[in-house]
C-alpha positions in Angstrom: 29.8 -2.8 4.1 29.2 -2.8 0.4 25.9 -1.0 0.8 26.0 2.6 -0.1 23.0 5.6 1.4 21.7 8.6 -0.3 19.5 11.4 1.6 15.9 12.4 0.9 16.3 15.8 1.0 14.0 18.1 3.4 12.0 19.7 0.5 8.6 19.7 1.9 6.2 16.9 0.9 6.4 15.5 4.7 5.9 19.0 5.9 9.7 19.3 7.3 9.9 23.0 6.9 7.1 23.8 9.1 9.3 25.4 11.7 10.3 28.3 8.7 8.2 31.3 7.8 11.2 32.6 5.4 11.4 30.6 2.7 14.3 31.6 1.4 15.6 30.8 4.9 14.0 26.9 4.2 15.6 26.7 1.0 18.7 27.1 2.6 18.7 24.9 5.3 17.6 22.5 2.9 20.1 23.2 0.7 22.8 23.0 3.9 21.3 18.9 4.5 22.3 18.5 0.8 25.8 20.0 0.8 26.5 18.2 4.2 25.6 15.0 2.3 28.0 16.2 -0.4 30.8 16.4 2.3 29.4 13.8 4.8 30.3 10.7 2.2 26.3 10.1 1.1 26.2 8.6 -2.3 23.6 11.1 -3.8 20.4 13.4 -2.6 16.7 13.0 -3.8 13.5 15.5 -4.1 10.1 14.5 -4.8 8.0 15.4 -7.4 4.8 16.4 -5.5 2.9 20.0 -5.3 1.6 20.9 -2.2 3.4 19.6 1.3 2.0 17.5 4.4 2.4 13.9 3.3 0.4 14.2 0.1 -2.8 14.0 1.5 -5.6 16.9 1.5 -4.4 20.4 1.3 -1.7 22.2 3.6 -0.3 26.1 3.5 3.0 24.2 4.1 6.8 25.2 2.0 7.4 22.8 -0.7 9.7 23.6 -3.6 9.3 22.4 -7.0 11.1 19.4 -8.3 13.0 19.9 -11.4 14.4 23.6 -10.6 15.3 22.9 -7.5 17.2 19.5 -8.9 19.1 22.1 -11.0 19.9 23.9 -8.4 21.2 21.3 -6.4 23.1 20.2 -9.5 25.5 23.4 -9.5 25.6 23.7 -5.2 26.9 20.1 -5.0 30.2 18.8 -6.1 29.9 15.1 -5.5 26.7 13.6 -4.7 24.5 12.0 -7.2 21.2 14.2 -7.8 17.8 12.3 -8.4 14.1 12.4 -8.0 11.7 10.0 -6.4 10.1 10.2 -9.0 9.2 12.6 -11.5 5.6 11.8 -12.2 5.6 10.6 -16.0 2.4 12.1 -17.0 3.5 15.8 -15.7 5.5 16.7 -18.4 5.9 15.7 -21.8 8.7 13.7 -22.4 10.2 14.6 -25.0 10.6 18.1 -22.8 11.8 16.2 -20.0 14.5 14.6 -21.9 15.7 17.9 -22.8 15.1 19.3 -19.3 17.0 15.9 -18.5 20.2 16.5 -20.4 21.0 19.9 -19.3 20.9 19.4 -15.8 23.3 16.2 -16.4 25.8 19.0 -18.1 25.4 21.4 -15.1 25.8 18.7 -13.2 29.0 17.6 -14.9 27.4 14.0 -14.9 25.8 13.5 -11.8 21.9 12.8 -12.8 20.3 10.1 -12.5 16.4 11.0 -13.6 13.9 9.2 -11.3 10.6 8.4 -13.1 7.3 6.7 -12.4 3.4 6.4 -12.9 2.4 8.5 -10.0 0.3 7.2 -6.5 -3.3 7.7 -6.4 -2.0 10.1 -3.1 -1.3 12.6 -5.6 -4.8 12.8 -7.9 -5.9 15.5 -5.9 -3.0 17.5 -6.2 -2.1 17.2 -9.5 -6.1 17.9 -10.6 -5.8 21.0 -8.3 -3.3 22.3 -10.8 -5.3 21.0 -13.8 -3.4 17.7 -15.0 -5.3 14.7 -15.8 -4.7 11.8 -13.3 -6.0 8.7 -15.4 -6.2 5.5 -13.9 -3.6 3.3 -13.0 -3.6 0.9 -16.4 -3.5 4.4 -18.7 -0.8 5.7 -16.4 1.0 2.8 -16.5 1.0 2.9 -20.1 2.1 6.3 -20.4 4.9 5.9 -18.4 6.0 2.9 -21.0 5.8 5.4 -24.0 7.3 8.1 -21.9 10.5 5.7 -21.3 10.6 4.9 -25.0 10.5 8.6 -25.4 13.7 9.6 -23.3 15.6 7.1 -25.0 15.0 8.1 -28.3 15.7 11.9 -27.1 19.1 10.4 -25.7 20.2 8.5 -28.5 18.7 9.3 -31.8 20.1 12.6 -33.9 16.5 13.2 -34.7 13.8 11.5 -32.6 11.1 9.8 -33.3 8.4 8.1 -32.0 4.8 7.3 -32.8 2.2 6.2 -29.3 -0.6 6.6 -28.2 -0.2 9.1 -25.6 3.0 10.5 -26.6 4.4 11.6 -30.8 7.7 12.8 -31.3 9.1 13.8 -34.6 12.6 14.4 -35.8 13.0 16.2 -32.6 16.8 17.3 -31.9 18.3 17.4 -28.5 21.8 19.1 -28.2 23.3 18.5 -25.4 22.2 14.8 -24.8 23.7 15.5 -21.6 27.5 13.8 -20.4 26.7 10.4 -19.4 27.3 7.3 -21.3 25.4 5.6 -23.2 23.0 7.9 -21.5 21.5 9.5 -18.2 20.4 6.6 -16.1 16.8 6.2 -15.3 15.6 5.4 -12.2 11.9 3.7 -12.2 10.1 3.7 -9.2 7.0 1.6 -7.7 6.3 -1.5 -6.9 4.2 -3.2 -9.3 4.9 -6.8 -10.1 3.5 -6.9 -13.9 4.0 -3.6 -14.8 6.4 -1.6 -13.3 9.1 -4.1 -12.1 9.0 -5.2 -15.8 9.6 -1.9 -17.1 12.7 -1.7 -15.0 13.7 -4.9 -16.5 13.9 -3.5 -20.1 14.4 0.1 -19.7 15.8 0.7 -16.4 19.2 1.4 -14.9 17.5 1.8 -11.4 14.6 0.7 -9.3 13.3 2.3 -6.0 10.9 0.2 -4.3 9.4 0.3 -1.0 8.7 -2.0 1.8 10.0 -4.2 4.8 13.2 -6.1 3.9 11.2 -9.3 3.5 9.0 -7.4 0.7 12.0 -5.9 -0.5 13.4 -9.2 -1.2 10.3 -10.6 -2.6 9.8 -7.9 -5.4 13.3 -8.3 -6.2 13.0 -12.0 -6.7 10.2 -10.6 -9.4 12.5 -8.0 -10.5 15.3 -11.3 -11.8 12.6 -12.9 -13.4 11.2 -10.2 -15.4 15.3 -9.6 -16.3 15.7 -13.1 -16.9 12.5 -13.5 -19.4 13.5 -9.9 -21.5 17.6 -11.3 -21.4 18.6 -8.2 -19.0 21.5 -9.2 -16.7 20.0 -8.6 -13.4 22.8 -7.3 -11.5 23.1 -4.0 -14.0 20.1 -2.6 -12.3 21.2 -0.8 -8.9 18.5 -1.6 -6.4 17.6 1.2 -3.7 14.9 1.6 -1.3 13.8 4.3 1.4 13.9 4.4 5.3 13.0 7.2 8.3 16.1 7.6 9.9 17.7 8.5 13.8 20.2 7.4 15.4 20.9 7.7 19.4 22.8 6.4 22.5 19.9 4.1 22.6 16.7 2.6 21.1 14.1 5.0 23.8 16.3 7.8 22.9 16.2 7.5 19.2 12.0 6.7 19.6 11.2 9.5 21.9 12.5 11.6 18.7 9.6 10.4 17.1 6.6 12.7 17.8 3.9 10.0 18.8 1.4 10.6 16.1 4.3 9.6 13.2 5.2 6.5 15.3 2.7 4.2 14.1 4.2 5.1 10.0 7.8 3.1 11.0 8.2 -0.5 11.8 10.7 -2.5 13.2 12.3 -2.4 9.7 13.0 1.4 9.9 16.9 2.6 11.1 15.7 4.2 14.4 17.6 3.3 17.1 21.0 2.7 18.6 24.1 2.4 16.2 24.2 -1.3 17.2 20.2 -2.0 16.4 20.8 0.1 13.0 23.6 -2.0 12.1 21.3 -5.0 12.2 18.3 -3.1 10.3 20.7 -2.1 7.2 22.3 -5.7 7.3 18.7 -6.5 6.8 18.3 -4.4 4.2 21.4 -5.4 2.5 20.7 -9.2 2.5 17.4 -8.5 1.0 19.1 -7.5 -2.0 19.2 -3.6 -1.4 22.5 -2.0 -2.8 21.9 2.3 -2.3 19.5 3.2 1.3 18.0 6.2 0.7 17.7 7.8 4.2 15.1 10.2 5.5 16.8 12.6 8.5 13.7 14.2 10.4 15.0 17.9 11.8 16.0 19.9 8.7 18.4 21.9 11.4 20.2 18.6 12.9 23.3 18.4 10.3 25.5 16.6 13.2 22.5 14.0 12.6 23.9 13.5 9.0 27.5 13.7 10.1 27.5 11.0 12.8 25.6 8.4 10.7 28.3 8.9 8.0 30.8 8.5 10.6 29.3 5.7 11.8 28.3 3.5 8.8 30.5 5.1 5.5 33.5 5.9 6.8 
């Protein structure tokens, strides 16, 4: 099985550490999923870059810990494991800052970064007002997350950058470390967009994460080698992941009654729940829809055998 799996770490946008009054006790559990990822085989673990916890929709008391610190956190407690984000929202932080930001967790990391990046889901207006960020419409977000890619690059491989947009000016800034990676810190773009987004991937990214059934999957990926083919971008240099809800048991009832009934209707016959023989046919699913990296969501933050039998079962 050529396909590889990273896990979505329990961070608290879905409201996993509800069972934890002690947050320093839920930061460590969910720093325990990501170093038994590190040891389990898992390609790489992913946070989100969202505010406030329970599913991104209206307001919850809930853990969540920031994106970027805990990412540099995660870059010194892991060894192996590629770190990302899905996705940093472009129009949080400037991006010349983030480039920075960006390269010094790729030297902690000893080159292990891969920086997730996207235009932001109208879920997350109301959060990111709350704190007191504009959330422009889609066609102005979309646009700055074009400068914003323009932006990183030039902070990752000009002595002095510079760049002149309309959201975004940089100039002669200097950013020292650029970080380890060759020619730079892959970017991972995010979102499923057929005109914007998946063409943005085409000329600037090393990664896409998109979302949907494997049918969809394979549909927005048939856009994706267009896009590549009309900009000259060999297709097959962008690594293609998606997501999926994740738990395995002796047996499909089993693995469902895990589910607590009012998240059932959120997975479809597409997501890896179920026996080890049914997940075997979801992920061959996935894989012949063109998906190379699974990036797996594991629903009790306590359940690290949960982590360790999948990798037994489908990496080693």
């Amino acid at each position: 099985m050529s396909l590889t799996f990273g896990v979505i770490l329990p961070q608290g946008p879905m409201n996993e550490l509800a069972g934890f009054d002690d947050p320093v006790e839920a930061y460590e559990a969910m720093t325990r999923v990501a170093l038994t990822a590190d040891e389990a085989g898992f390609s790489s673990v992913w946070v989100a870059d969202v505010l406030w916890s329970g599913d991104f929709s209206g307001s919850t008391q809930g853990l969540l810990f920031e994106c970027w610190t805990t990412t540099a956190a995660l870059a010194r407690e892991t060894k192996r494991v590629r770190v990302g984000q899905t996705v940093t929202y472009s129009g949080l932080r400037n991006p010349a800052l983030l480039a920075k930001m960006a390269s010094t967790v790729d030297v902690m990391s000893h080159g292990r970064l891969t920086l997730g990046i996207g235009s932001g889901s109208p879920l997350l207006t109301e959060q990111f007002r709350a704190y007191g960020y504009d959330y422009p419409e889609p066609a102005v977000r979309s646009a700055q997350l074009r400068e914003a890619l323009q932006v990183l690059h030039a902070m990752w491989t000009q002595e002095e950058a510079t760049f002149e947009g309309k959201y975004y000016q940089v100039r002669g800034a200097i950013n020292q470390p650029k970080g380890v990676q060759q020619p730079h810190i892959p970017v991972l773009i995010g979102g499923n967009g057929e005109q914007v987004t998946l063409k943005l991937v085409a000329q600037y990214g090393n990664a896409c994460n998109v979302f949907g059934d494997p049918a969809t999957l394979a549909y927005k990926f048939a856009v994706l080698q267009q896009h590549c083919e009309q900009v000259g971008r060999d297709y097959s240099s962008i690594q293609r992941t998606a997501g999926s809800y994740c738990v395995v048991e002796e047996t499909d009832e089993l693995a469902w009654a895990k589910i607590p009934a009012t998240e059932k209707r959120r997975f479809g016959e597409h997501a890896l729940i179920g026996s080890p023989a049914t997940v075997r046919q979801r992920i061959a699913a996935y894989e012949e829809a063109g998906v190379q990296e699974l990036l797996l969501r594991f629903p009790d933050v306590r359940n690290l055998d949960a982590l360790r039998r999948f990798a037994d079962e489908f990496i080693k």
